[in-house]
C-alpha positions in Angstrom: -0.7 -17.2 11.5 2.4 -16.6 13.2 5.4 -18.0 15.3 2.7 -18.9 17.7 0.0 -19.9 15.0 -2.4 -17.5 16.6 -4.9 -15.3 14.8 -4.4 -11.5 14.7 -6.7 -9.8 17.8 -9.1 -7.3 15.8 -10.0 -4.5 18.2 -13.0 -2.3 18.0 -13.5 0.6 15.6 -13.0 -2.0 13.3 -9.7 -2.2 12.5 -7.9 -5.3 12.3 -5.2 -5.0 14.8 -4.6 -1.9 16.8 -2.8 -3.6 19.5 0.7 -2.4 20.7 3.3 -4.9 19.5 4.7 -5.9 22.9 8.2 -7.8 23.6 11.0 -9.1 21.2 11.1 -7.4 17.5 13.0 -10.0 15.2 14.4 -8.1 12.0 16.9 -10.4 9.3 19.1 -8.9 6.7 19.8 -11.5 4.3 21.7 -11.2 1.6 20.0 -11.6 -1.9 21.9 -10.2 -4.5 19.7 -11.1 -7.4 16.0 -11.4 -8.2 17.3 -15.6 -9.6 14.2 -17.4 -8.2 15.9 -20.0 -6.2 18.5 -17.5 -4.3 15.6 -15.5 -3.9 13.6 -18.3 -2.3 16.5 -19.6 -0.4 17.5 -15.6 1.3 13.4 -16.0 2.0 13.9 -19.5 3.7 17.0 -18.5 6.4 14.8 -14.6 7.0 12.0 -16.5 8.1 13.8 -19.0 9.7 15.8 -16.3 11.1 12.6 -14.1 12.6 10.9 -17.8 14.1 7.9 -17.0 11.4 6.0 -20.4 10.5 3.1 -20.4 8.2 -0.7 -22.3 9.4 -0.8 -24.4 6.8 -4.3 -24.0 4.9 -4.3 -20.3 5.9 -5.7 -17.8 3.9 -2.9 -15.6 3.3 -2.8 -11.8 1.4 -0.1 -10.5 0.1 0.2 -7.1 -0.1 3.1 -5.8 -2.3 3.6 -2.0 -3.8 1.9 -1.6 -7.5 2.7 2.2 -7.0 1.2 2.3 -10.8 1.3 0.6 -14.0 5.3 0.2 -14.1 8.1 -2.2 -15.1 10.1 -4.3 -13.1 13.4 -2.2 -14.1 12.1 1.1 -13.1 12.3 -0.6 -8.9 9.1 1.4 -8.3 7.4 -1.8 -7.3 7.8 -5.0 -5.4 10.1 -7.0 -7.8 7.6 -10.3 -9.3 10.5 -12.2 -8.1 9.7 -11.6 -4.7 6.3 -12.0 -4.5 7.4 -15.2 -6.3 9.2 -16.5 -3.3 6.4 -15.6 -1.2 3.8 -17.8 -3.3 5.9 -20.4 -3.5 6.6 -20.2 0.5 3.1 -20.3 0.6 1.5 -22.9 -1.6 4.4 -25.4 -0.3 2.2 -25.0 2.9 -1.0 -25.7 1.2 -2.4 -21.8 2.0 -4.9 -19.7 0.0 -3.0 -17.3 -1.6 -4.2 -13.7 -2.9 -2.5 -10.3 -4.3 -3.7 -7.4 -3.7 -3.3 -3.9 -4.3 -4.3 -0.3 -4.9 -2.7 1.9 -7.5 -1.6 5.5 -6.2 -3.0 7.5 -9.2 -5.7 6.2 -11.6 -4.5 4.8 -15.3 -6.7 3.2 -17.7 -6.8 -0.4 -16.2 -6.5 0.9 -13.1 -4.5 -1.8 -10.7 -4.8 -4.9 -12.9 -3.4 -3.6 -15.3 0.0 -2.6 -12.7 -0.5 -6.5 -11.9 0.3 -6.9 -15.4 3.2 -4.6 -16.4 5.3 -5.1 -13.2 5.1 -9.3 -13.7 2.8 -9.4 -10.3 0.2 -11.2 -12.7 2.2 -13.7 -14.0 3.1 -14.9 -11.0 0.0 -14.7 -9.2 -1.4 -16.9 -12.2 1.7 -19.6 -12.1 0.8 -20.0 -8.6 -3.1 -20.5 -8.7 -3.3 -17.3 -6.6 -6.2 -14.5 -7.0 -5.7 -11.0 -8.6 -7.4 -8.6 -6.3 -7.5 -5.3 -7.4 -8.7 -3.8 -3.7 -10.7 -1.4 -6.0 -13.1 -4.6 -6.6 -13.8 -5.2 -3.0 -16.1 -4.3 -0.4 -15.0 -1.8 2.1 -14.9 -1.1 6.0 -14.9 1.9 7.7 -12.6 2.8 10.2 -12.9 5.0 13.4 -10.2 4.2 15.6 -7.9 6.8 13.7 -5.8 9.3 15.9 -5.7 11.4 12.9 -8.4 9.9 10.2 -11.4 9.4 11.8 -13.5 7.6 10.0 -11.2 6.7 7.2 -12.0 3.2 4.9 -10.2 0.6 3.9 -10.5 -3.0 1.9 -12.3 -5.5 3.2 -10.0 -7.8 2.0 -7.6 -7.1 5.0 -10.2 -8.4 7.5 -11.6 -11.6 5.1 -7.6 -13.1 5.4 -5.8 -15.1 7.7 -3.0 -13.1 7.8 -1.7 -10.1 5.5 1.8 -10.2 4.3 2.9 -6.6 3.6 5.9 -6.7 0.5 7.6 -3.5 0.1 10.0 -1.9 -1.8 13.2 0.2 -0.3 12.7 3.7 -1.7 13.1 6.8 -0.2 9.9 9.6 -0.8 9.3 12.5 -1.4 6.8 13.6 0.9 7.7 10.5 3.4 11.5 10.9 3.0 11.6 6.7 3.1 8.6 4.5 2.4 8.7 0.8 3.4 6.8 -1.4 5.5 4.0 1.0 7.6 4.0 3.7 4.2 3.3 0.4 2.4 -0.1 -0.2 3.9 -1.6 2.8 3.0 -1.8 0.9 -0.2 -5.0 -0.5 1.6 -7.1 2.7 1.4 -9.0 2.4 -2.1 -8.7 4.7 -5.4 -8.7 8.5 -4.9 -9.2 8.1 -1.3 -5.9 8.4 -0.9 -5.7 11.9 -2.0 -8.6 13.3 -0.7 -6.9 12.4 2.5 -4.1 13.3 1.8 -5.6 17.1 0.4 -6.9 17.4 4.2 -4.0 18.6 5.7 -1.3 19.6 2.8 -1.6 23.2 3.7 -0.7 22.6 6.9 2.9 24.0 7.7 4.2 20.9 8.9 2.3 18.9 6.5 5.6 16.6 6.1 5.6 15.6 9.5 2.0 15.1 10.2 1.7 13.2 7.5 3.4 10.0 9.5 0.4 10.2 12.1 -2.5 9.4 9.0 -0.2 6.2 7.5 -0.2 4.8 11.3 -3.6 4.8 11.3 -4.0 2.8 8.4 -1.2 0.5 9.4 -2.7 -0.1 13.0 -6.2 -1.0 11.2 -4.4 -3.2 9.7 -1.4 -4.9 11.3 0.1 -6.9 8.9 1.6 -10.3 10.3 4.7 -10.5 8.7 6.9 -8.2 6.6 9.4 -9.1 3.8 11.1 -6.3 1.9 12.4 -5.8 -1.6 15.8 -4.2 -0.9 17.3 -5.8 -3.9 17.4 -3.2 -5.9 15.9 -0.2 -4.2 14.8 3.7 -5.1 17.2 6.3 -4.4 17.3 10.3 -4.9 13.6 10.7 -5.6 10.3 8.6 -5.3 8.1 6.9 -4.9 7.5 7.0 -9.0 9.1 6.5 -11.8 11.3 9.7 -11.7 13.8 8.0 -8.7 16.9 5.8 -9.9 17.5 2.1 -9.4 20.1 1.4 -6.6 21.7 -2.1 -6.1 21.6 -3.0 -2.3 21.4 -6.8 -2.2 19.4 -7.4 0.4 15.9 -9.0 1.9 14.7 -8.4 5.0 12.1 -9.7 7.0 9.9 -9.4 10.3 7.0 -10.1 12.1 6.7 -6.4 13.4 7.2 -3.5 10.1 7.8 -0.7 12.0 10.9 -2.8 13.4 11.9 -3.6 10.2 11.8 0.1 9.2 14.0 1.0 11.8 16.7 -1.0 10.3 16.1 -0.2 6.8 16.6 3.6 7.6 19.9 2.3 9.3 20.8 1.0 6.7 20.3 3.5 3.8 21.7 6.3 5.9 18.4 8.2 7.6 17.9 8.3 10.8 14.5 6.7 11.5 13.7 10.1 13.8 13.2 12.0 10.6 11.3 9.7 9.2 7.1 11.3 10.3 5.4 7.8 10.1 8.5 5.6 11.9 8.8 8.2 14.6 5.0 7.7 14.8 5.2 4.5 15.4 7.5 4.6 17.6 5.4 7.5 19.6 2.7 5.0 19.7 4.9 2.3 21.1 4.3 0.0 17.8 8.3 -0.3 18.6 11.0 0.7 20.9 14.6 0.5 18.8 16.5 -0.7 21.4 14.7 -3.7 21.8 15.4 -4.5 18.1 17.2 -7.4 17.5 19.0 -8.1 14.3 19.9 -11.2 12.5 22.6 -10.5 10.2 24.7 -7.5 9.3 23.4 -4.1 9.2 25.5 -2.9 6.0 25.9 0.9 5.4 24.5 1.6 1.8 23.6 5.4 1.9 20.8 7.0 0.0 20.6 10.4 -1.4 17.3 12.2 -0.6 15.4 15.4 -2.4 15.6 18.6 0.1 12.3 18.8 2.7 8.8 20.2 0.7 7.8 23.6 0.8 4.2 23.9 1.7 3.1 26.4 -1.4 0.6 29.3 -0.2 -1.3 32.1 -2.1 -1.6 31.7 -5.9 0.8 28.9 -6.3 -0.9 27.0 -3.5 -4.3 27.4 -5.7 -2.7 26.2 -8.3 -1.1 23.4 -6.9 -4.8 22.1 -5.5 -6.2 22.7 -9.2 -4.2 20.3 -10.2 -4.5 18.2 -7.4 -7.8 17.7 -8.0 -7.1 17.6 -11.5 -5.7 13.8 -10.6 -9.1 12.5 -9.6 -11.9 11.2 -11.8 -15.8 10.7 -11.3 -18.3 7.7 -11.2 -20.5 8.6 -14.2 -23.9 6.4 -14.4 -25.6 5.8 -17.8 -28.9 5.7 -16.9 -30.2 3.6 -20.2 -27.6 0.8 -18.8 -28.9 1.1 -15.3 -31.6 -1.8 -14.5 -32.1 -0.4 -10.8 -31.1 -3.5 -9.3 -29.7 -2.0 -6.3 -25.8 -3.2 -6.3 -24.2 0.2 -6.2 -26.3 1.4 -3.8 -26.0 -1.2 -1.2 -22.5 -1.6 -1.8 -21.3 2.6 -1.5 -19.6 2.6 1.6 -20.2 5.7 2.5 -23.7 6.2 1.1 -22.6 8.7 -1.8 -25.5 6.6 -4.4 -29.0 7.2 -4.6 -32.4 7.0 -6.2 -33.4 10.8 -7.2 -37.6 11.7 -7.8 -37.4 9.7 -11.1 -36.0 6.8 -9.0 -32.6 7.0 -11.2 -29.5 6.9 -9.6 -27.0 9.9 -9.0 -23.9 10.2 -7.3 -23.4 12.6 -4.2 -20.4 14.9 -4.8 -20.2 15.7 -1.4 -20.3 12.4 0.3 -18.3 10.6 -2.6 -14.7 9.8 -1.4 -13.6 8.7 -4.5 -12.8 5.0 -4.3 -14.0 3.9 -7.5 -15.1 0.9 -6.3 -18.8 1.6 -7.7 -17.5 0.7 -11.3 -16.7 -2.4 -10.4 -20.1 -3.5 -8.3 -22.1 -2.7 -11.1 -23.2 -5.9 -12.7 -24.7 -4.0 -15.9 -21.6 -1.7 -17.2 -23.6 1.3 -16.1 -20.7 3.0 -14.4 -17.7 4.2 -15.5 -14.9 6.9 -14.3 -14.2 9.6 -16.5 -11.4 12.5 -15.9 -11.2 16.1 -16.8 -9.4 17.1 -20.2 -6.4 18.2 -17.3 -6.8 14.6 -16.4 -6.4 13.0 -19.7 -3.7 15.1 -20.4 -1.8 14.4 -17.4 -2.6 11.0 -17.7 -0.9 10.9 -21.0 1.7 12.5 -19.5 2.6 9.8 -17.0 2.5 7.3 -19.4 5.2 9.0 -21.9 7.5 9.2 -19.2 6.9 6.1 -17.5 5.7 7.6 -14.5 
């Protein structure tokens, strides 16, 4: 579901589309300098006009926007509801399938939905007929055609879908420097995954920059078809949570290729996309070539202030920093008196981390489990829940008073 109408090539190692983006790279700045739904729809309607993008009608299509956590609209940490609003309402008008999906960065009581819910993703998704998928519900596929993660898993959902629409917000990061379209798809790896990954190389001493080469990986495996960014109102001087501050950019932009559309967006706020690990990844790869970028509308200059490089901590305070690290994740906890034995969480572990011990009752592998907390949801019976350490709840409660 493209310009052409074609369907996305899936390569082996089971990712979606590894394939090297090859030819023209169509980026549109439109002006939008509101989230009022019908000049948002309408700076949608000249971008995709703008970029040649024309939907298959009856496609399947998944949206894909940034529910960093369970935050509000105002606090620009997520994909503004009035985007994804455009989107639907692109979508539905030709007749498509439409579903949101997501996962959350750090676990919260509610986990994703309830992000869905306090950044207005949910309301709209409902107005429009359009399915809530939390990607901590799905199914999931392993991945081994990682130059950096290998295996590594990620939704299903990306692979059951005519064509993923990636939606994400202008911010700049802390670890990342700037986060957009390819940081956006890491979204697609499940739960705590995302640091147990994540904890693999942050002693490193260039951790910062080698971090770009994992978020390609995920991005190849999935190669959205077309990316539309919330520059609106974007994240400046620190991010990607809560603790950044709003900035007013007035602006949408859209391609078919994200790493394109990165390129610009680094113009744009100031950063050259060199410094950025994952863009200069990408563009390592060949996933773009910058001066084959061509640009509809005006490249404004609206220049963001970013937080000094990280540190990589070492000795004690490095100890202490994984403590607490590890302090973020929580468990999948079976009640055995709930558990009929009927199978579901062990045919649906992805990685094989659930099994029957002698007394044919089930426990969970420590070792193999990757944290995706998927298992809660496949179990039929309530038998599973996550639970945290006292640390956990505490930080947990932490986040939530200041609206992280």
């Amino acid at each position: 579901m493209s310009a052409n109408g074609g369907k996305q090539h899936q390569p082996a190692g089971g990712g979606r589309g590894g394939g090297k983006k090859a030819g023209r790279y169509l980026v549109a700045v439109e002006q939008c300098n509101s989230y009022n739904p019908e000049k948002t729809y309408h700076a949608l309607q000249k971008a995709l006009l703008a970029i040649r993008f024309t939907a298959t009608r009856g496609g399947k299509v998944l949206l894909k926007p940034n529910i960093i956590g369970q935050n509000t609209p105002e606090q620009a940490t997520t994909t503004h509801p009035g985007i994804v609003d455009a989107l639907c309402r692109y979508f539905s008008d030709h007749g498509c399938s439409i579903s949101v999906g997501d996962s959350s960065a750090f676990y919260q009581g509610g986990s994703t939905r309830e992000g869905m819910e306090t950044s207005g993703i949910a309301a709209v998704a409902r107005k429009y007929g359009a399915a809530l998928l939390p990607f901590e519900t799905t199914r999931l596929r392993k991945i081994t055609s990682g130059t950096c993660l290998d295996p590594f898993y990620v939704t299903e959902a990306v692979f059951s879908h005519d064509i993923v629409v990636n939606l994400p917000k202008l911010k700049v990061h802390r670890l990342a420097r700037y986060t957009g379209a390819i940081k956006n798809m890491y979204g697609c790896i499940v739960g705590g995954s995302k640091q147990i990954y994540h904890k693999r190389f942050q002693h490193r001493e260039n951790y910062q920059e080698l971090w770009g080469k994992p978020i390609v990986d995920v991005y190849e495996a999935v190669m959205p078809g077309l990316t539309v960014m919330d520059a609106v109102i974007g994240l400046d001087r620190d991010g990607p949570a809560g603790n950044g501050e709003p900035r007013f950019t007035g602006l949408l932009l859209a391609s078919e290729s994200g790493p394109a559309l990165d390129v610009v967006a680094c113009r744009i706020i100031g950063i050259d996309p060199e410094r950025v690990p994952a863009v200069r990844e990408a563009m390592e790869r060949g996933l773009v070539s910058p001066d084959k970028i061509k640009v509809s509308g005006a490249i404004p200059s609206i220049p963001y202030v970013m937080l000094p490089d990280l540190k990589v901590a070492t000795g004690i305070m490095g100890k202490a920093g994984d403590y607490i690290f590890d302090q973020f994740l929580v468990r999948p906890v079976i009640n055995r008196k709930k558990c009929t034995r009927c199978d579901a969480c062990i045919e649906s572990c992805a990685v094989g981390a659930i099994r029957y011990d002698r007394e044919r009752l089930p426990v969970v592998d420590p070792v193999r489990c990757i944290h995706c907390y998927c298992c809660e949801s496949y179990c039929g019976e309530g038998a599973i829940t996550l639970r945290g350490s006292a640390v956990n709840m505490v930080m947990r409660g932490v986040r939530r008073i200041l609206k992280l």
